[in-house]
PyMOL commands that place a pseudoatom at each C-alpha (Angstrom):
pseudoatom trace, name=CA, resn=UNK, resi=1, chain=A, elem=C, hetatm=0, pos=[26.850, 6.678, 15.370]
pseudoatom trace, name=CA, resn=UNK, resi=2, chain=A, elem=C, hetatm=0, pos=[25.334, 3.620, 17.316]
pseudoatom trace, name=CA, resn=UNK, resi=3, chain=A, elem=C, hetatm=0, pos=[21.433, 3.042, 17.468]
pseudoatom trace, name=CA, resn=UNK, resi=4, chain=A, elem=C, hetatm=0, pos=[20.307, 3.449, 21.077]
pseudoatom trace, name=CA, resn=UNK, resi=5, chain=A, elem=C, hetatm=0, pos=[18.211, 0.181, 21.999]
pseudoatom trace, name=CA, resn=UNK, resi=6, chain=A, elem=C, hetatm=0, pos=[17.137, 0.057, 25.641]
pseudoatom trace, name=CA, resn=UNK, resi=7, chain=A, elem=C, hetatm=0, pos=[15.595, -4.076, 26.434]
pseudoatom trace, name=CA, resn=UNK, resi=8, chain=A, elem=C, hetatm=0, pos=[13.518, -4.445, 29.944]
pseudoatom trace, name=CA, resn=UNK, resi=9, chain=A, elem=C, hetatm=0, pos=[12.664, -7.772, 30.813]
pseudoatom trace, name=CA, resn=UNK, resi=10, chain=A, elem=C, hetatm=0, pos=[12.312, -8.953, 34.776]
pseudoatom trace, name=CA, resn=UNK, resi=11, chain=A, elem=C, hetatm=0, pos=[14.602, -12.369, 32.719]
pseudoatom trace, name=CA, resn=UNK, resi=12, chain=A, elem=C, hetatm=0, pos=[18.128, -11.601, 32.644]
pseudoatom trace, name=CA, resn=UNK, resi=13, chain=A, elem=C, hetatm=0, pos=[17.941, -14.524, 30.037]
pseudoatom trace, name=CA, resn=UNK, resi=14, chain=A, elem=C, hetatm=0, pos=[15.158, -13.631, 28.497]
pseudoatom trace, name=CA, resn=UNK, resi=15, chain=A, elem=C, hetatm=0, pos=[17.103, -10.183, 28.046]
pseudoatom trace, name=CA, resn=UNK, resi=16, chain=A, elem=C, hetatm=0, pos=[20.449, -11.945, 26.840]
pseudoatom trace, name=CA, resn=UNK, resi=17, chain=A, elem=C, hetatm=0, pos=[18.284, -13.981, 24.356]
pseudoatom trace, name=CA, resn=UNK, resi=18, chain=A, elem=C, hetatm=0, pos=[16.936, -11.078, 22.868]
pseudoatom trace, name=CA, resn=UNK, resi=19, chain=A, elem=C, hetatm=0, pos=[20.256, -9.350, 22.761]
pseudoatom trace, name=CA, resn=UNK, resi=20, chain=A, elem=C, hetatm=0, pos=[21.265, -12.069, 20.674]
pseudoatom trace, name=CA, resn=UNK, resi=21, chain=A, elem=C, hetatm=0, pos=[18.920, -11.846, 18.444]
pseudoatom trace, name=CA, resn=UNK, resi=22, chain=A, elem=C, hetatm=0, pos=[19.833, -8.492, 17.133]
pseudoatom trace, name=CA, resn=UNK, resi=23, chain=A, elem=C, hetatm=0, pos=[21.442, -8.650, 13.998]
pseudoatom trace, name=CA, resn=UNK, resi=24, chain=A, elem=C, hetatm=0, pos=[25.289, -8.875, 14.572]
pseudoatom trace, name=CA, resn=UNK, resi=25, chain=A, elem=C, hetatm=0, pos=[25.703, -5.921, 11.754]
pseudoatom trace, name=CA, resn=UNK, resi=26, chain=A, elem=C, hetatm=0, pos=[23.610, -3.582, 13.374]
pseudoatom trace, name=CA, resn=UNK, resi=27, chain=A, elem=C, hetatm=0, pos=[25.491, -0.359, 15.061]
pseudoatom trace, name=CA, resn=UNK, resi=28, chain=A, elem=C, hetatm=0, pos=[23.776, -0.496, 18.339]
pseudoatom trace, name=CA, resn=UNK, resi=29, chain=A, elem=C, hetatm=0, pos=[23.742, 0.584, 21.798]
pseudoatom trace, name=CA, resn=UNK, resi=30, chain=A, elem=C, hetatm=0, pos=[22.376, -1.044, 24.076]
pseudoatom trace, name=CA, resn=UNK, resi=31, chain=A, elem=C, hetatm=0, pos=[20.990, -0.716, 27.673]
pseudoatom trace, name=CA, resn=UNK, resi=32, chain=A, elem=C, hetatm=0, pos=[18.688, -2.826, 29.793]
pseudoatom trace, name=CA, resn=UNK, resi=33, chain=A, elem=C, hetatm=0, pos=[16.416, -2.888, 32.331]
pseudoatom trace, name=CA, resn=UNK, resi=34, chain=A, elem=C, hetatm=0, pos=[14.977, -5.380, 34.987]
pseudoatom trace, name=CA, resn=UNK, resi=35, chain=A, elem=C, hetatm=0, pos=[11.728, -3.824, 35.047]
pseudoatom trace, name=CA, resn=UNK, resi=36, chain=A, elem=C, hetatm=0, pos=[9.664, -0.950, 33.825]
pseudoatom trace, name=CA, resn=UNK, resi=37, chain=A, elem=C, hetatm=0, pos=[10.466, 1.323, 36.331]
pseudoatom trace, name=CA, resn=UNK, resi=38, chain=A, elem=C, hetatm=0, pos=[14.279, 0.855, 35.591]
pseudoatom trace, name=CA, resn=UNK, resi=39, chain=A, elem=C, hetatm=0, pos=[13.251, 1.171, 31.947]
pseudoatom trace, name=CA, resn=UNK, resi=40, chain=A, elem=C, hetatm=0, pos=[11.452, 4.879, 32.542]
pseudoatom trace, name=CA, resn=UNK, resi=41, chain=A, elem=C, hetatm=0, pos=[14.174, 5.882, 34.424]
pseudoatom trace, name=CA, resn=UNK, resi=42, chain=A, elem=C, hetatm=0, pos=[16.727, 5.454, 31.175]
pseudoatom trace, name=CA, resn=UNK, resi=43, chain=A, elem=C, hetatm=0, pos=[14.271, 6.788, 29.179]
pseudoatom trace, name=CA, resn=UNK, resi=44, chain=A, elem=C, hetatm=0, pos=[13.926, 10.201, 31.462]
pseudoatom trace, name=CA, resn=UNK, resi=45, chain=A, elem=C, hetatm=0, pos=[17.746, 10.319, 31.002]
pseudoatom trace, name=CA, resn=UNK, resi=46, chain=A, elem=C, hetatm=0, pos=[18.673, 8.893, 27.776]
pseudoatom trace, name=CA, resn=UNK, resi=47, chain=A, elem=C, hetatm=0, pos=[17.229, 9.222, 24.230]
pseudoatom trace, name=CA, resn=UNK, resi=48, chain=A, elem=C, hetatm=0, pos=[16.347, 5.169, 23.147]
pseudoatom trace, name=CA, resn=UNK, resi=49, chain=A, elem=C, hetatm=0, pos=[15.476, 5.094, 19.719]
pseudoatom trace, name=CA, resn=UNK, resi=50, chain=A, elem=C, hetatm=0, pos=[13.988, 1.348, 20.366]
pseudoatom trace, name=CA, resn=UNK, resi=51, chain=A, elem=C, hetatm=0, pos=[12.798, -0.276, 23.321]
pseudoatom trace, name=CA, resn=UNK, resi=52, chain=A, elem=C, hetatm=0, pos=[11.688, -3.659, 23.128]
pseudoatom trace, name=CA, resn=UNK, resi=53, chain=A, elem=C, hetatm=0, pos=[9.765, -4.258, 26.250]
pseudoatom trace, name=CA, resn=UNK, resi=54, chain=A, elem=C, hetatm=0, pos=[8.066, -6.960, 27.965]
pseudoatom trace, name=CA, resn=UNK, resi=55, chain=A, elem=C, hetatm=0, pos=[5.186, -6.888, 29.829]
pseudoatom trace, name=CA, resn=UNK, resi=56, chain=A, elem=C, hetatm=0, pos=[4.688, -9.218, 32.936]
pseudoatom trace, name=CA, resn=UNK, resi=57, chain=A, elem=C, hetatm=0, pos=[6.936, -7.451, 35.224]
pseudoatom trace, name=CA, resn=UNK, resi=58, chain=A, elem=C, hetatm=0, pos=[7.240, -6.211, 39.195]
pseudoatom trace, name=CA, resn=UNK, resi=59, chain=A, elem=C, hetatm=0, pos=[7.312, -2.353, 40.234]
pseudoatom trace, name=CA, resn=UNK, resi=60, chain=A, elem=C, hetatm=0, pos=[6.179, -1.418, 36.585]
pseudoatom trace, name=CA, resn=UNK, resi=61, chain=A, elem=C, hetatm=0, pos=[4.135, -3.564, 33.989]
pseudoatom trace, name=CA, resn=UNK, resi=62, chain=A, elem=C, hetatm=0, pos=[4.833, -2.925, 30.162]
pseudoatom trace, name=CA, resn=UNK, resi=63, chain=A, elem=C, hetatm=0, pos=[1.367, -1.709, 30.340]
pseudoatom trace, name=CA, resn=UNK, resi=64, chain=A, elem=C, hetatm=0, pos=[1.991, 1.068, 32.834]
pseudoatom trace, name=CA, resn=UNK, resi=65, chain=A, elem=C, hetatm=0, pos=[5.312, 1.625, 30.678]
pseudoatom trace, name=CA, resn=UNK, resi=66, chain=A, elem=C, hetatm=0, pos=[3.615, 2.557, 27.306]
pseudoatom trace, name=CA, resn=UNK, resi=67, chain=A, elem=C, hetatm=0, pos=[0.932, 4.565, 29.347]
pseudoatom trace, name=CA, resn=UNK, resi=68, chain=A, elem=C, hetatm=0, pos=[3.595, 6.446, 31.175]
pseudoatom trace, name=CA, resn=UNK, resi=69, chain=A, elem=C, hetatm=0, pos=[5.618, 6.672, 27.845]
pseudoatom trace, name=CA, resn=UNK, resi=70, chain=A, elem=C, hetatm=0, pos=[2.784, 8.194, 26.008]
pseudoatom trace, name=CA, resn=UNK, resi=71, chain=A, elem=C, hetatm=0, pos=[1.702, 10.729, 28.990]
pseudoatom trace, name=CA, resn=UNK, resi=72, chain=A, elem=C, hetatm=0, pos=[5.204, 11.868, 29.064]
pseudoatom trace, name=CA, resn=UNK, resi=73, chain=A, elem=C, hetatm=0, pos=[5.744, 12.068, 25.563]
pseudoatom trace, name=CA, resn=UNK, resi=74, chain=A, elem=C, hetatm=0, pos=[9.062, 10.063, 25.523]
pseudoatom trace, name=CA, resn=UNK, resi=75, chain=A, elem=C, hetatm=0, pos=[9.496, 9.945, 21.916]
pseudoatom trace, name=CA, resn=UNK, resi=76, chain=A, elem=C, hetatm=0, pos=[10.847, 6.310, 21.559]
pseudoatom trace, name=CA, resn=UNK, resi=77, chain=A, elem=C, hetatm=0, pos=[9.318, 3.195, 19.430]
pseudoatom trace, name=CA, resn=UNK, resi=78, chain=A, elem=C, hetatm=0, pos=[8.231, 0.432, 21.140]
pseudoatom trace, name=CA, resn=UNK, resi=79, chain=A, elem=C, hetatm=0, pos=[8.373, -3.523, 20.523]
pseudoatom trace, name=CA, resn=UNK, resi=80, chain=A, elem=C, hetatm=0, pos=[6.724, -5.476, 22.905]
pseudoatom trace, name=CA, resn=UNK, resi=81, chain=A, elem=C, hetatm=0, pos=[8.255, -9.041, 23.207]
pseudoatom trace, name=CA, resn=UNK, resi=82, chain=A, elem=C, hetatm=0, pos=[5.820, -11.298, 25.477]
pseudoatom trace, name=CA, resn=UNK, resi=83, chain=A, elem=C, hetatm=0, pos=[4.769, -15.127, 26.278]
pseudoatom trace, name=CA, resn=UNK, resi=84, chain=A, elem=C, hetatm=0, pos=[0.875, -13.475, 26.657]
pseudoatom trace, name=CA, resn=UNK, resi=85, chain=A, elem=C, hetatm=0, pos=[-0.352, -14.135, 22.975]
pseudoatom trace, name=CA, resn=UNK, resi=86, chain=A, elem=C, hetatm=0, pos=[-4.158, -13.239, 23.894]
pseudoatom trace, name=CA, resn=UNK, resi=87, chain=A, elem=C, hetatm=0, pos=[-5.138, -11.036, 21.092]
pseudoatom trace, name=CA, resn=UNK, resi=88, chain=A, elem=C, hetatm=0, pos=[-7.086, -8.288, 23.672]
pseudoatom trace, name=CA, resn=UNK, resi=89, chain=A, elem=C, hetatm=0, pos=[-3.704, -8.179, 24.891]
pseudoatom trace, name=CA, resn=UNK, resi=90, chain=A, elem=C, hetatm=0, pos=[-1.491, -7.652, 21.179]
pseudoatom trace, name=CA, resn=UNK, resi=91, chain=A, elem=C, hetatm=0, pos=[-4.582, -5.362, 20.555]
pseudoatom trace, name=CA, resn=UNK, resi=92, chain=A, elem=C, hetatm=0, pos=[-4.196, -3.518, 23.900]
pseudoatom trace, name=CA, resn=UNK, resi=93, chain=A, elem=C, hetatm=0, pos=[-0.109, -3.080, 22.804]
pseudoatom trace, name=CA, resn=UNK, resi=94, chain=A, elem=C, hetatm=0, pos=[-1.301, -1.534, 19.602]
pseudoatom trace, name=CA, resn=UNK, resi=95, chain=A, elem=C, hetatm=0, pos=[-3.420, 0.641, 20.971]
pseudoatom trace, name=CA, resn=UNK, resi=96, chain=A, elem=C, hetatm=0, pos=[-0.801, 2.100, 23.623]
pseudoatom trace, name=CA, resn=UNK, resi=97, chain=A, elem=C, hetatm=0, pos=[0.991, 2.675, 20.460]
pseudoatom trace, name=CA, resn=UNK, resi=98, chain=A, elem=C, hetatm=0, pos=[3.577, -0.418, 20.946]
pseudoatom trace, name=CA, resn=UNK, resi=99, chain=A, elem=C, hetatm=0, pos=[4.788, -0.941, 16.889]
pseudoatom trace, name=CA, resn=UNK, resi=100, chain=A, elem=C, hetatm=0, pos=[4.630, -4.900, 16.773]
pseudoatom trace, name=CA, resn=UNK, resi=101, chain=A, elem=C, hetatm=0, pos=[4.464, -7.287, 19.061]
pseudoatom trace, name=CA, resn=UNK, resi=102, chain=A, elem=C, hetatm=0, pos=[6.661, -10.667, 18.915]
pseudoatom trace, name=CA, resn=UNK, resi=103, chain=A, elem=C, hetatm=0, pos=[5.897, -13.693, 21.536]
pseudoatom trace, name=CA, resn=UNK, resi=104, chain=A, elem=C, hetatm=0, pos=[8.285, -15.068, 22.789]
pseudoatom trace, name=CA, resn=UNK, resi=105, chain=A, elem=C, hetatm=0, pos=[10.929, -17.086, 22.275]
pseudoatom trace, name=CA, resn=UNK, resi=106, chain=A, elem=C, hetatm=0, pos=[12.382, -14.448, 19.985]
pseudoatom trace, name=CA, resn=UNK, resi=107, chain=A, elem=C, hetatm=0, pos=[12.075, -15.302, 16.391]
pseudoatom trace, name=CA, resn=UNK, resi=108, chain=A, elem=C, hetatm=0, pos=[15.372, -14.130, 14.270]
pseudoatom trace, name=CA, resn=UNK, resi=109, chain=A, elem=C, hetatm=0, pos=[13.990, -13.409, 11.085]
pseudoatom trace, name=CA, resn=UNK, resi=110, chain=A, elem=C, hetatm=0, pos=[10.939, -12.382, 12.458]
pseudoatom trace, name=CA, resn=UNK, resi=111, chain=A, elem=C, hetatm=0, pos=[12.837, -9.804, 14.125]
pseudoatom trace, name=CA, resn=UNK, resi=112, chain=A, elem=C, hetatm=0, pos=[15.004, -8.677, 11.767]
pseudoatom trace, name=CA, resn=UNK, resi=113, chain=A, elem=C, hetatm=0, pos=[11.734, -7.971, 9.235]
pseudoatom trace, name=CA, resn=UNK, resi=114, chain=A, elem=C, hetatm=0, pos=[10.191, -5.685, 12.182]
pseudoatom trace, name=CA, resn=UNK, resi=115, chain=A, elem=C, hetatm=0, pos=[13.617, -3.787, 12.031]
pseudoatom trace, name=CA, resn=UNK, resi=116, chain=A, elem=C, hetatm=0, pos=[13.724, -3.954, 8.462]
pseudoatom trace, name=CA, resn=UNK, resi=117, chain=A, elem=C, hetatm=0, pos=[9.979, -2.803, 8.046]
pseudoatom trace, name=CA, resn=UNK, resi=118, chain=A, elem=C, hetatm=0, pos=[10.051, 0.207, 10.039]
pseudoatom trace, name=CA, resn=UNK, resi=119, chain=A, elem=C, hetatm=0, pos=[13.642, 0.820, 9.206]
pseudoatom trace, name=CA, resn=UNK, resi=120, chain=A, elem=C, hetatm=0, pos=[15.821, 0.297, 12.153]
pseudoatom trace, name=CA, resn=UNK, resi=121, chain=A, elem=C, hetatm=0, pos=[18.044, -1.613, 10.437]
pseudoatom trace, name=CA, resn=UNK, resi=122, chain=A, elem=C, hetatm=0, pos=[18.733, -2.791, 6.778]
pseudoatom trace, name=CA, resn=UNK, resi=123, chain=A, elem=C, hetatm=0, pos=[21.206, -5.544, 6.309]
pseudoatom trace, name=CA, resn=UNK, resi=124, chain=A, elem=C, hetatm=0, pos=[24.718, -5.034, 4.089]
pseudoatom trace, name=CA, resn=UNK, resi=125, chain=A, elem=C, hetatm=0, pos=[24.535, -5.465, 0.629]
pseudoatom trace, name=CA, resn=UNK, resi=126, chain=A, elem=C, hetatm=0, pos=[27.586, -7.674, 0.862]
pseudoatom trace, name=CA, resn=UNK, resi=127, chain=A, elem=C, hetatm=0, pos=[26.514, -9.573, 3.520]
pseudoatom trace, name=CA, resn=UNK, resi=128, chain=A, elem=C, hetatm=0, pos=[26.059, -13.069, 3.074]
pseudoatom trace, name=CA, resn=UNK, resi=129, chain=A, elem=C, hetatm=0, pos=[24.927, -14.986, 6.482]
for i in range(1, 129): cmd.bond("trace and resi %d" % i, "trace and resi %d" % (i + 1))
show_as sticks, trace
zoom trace
């Protein structure tokens, strides 16, 4: 059974680049969204295990997203992937309950040890790249 990962970011690049960061092992779903709005609207439908989410976006911030997320009780995890790397801001993530937060461009391995770390994902035994 796949891992449902929804990824809203207003970049269709920006979601592409994260999409290829994933690790090309992991069983995964995904669906995107262009902005937070999009993004609440998939997670009123659709159980996402992950969402990474950005959070400089029209019609619905990442902000607005975790507040809505947590007032609805939309049981998802949350990785916020942003080019704001103010610490009130990483702090404000945190305290929306966001689990990480990785600036952006999108590290690999710094990626992969989030998954890893909370357990998302662990790599095959065999695998060697």
């Amino acid at each position: 059974m796949s891992f449902p990962v929804l990824i809203c970011d207003d970049s269709n690049l920006a979601r592409r680049m994260v999409q290829r960061s994933l690790p090309k092992d992991w069983d995964v779903e995904i669906y995107t969204a262009e902005h937070g709005k999009q993004a609440m609207d998939i997670l009123r439908q659709q159980h996402i295990a992950l969402l990474f989410l950005d959070l400089t976006m029209p019609e619905m911030d990442g902000l607005q997203v975790l507040q809505a997320i947590k007032e609805e009780t939309i049981e998802t995890y949350v990785v916020v992937i942003s080019g704001d790397i103010q610490p009130q801001m990483q702090q404000r993530v945190m305290a929306f309950g966001a689990l990480d937060f990785i600036t952006k461009p999108v590290d690999n391995l710094r990626l992969q040890n989030i998954l890893e770390t909370f357990g998302f994902y662990s790599p095959c035994e065999y695998a060697t790249a």
